[in-house]
C-alpha positions in Angstrom: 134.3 107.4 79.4 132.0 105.1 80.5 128.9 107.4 79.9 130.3 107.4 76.6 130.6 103.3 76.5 127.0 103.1 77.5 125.4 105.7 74.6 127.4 103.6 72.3 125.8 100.2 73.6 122.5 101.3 73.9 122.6 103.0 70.2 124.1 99.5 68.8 121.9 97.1 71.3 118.8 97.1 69.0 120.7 95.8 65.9 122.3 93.0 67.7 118.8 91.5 68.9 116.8 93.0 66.2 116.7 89.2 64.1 115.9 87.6 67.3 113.1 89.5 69.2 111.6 91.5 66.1 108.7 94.0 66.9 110.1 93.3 70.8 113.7 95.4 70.4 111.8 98.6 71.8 111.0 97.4 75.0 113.9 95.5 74.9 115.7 98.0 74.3 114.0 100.3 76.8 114.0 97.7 79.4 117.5 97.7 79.1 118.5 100.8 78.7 116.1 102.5 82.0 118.4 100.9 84.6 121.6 101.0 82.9 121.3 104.8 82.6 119.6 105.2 86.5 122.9 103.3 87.8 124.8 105.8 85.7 122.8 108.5 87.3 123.6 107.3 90.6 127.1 107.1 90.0 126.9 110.9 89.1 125.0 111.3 92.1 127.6 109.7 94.5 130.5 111.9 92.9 129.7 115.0 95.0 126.6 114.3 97.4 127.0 117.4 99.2 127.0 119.5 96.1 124.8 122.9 96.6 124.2 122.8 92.8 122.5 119.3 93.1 119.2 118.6 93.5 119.4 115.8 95.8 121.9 116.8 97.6 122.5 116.2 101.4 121.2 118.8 104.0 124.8 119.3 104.9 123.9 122.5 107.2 121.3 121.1 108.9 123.0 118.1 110.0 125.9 120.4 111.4 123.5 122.7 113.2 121.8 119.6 114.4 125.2 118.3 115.8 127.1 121.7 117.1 123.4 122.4 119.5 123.4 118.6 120.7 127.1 119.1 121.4 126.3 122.4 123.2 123.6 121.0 125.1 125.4 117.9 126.2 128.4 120.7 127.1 126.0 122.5 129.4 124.5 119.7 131.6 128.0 118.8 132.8 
């Protein structure tokens, strides 16, 4: 829903300050609209961070490998 709220906002903005900033509501616009969407993006992001399907997603594995043979090693010296 709010994805939806913000492609409804940025497809209004322009008219609102188009009187106001003239030739400017494109970069407006744009400078408005670029972090607005990347917050959105990272709020995607942060849904499911150790999602095999996502790109950025943490090394999940790794980080339990790392652990279990520090463990294992700590578990032998004693």
């Amino acid at each position: 829903m709010i994805r939806q709220f913000l492609v409804l906002f940025l497809a209004t903005f322009p008219f609102g300050i188009l009187q106001k900033a003239t030739w400017l509501t494109p970069l407006i616009t744009a400078s408005i609209a670029f972090p607005m969407l990347a917050l959105d993006e990272i709020g995607a992001e942060l849904l499911n961070p150790f999602s095999k399907e996502n790109v950025h997603q943490l090394p999940l594995d790794s980080f339990c490998q790392n652990l279990e043979g520090c463990l294992r090693d700590f578990l032998e010296l004693k």
